[in-house]
C-alpha positions in Angstrom: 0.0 0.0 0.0 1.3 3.7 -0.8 0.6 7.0 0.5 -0.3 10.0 -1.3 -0.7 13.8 -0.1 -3.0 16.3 -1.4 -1.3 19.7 -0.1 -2.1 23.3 -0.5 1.2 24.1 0.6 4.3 23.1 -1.5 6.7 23.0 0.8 4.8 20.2 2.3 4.6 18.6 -1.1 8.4 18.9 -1.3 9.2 17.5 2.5 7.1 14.5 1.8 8.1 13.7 -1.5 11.5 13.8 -0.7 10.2 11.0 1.9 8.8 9.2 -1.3 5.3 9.5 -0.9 3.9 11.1 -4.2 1.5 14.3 -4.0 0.0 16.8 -5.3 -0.2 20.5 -5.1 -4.2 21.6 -5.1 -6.1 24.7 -4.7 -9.6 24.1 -5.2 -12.8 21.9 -4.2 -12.5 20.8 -7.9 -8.6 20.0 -8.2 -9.6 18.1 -4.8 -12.3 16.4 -5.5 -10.7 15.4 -9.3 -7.0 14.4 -7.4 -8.6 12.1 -4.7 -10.4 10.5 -7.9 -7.9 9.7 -9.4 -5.8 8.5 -6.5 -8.7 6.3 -5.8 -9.0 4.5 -8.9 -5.5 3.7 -9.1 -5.8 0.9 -6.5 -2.8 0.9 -5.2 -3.0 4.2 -3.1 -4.3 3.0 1.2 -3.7 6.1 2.6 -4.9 9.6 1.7 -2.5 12.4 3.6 -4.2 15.5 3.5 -2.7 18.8 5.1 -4.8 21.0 7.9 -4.8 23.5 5.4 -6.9 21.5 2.9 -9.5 19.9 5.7 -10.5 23.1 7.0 -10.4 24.9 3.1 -13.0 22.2 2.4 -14.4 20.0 5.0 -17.4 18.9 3.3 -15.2 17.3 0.5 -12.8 15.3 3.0 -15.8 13.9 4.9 -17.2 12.5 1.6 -13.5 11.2 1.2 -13.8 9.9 4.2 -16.4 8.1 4.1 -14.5 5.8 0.8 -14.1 2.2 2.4 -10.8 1.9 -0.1 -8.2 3.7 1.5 -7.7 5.5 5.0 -8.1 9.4 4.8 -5.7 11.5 7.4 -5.1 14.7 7.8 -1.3 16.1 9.1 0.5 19.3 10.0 1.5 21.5 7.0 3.7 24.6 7.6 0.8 27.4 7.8 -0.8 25.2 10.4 1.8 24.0 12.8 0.8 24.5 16.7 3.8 23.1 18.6 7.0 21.6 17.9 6.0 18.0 18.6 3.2 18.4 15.8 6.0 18.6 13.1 5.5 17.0 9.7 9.4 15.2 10.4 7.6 13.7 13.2 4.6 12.1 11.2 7.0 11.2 8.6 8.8 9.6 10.9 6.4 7.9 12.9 4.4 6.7 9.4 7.5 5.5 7.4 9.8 5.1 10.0 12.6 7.6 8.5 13.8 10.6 9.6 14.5 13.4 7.7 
C-alpha cells in the first residue's frame, strides 16, 4: 500500500516527497475532489494524507472522502498550520514511514 498527499502548501509537497510519498499540489474543491479520484482508482494508493490547510479549506469534500471504504483518509500538520514543535511534519514522517528526515 502507498501514501499519497493532497497539499495546499508546496513546501509540504516537497518534504514528503523527498520521503517518497507522491502528492499533489491543489487549490480548489474541484482540483480536490478530481486528485482524490484519481488516486482512488489507481488501487494501489491506502492512505490519503491530507494537510490542515486543505481539511479546514474544504471539509465537506474530505468527509465525503472519508467516508470511501478503499483507503484511509488522514489529515497532518502542514507549515501554515503548525501548533507546537512536537506536531511537526518530520515527526509524522517519521512515525508513518519510519525515517527521519
Amino acid at each position: 500500500m502507498k501514501m499519497f498527499l493532497l497539499s495546499a502548501d508546496e513546501d509540504t509537497l516537497t518534504g514528503l516527497r523527498l520521503a517518497g510519498v507522491e502528492g499533489a499540489l491543489v487549490n480548489s474543491a474541484e482540483a480536490l475532489n478530481e486528485t482524490a479520484q484519481r488516486v482512488i482508482a489507481r488501487g494501489d494508493v491506502g492512505i490519503l494524507l491530507v494537510t490542515r490547510t486543505l481539511s479546514l479549506q474544504y471539509p465537506t469534500e474530505l468527509l465525503l472522502l472519508k467516508k470511501n471504504q478503499t483507503l484511509l483518509v488522514t489529515e497532518i500538520p502542514d507549515m501554515a498550520n503548525l501548533t507546537t514543535e512536537s506536531d511537526s511534519i518530520t515527526r509524522y514522517v517519521r512515525d508513518a514511514i519510519g525515517i527521519n528526515v
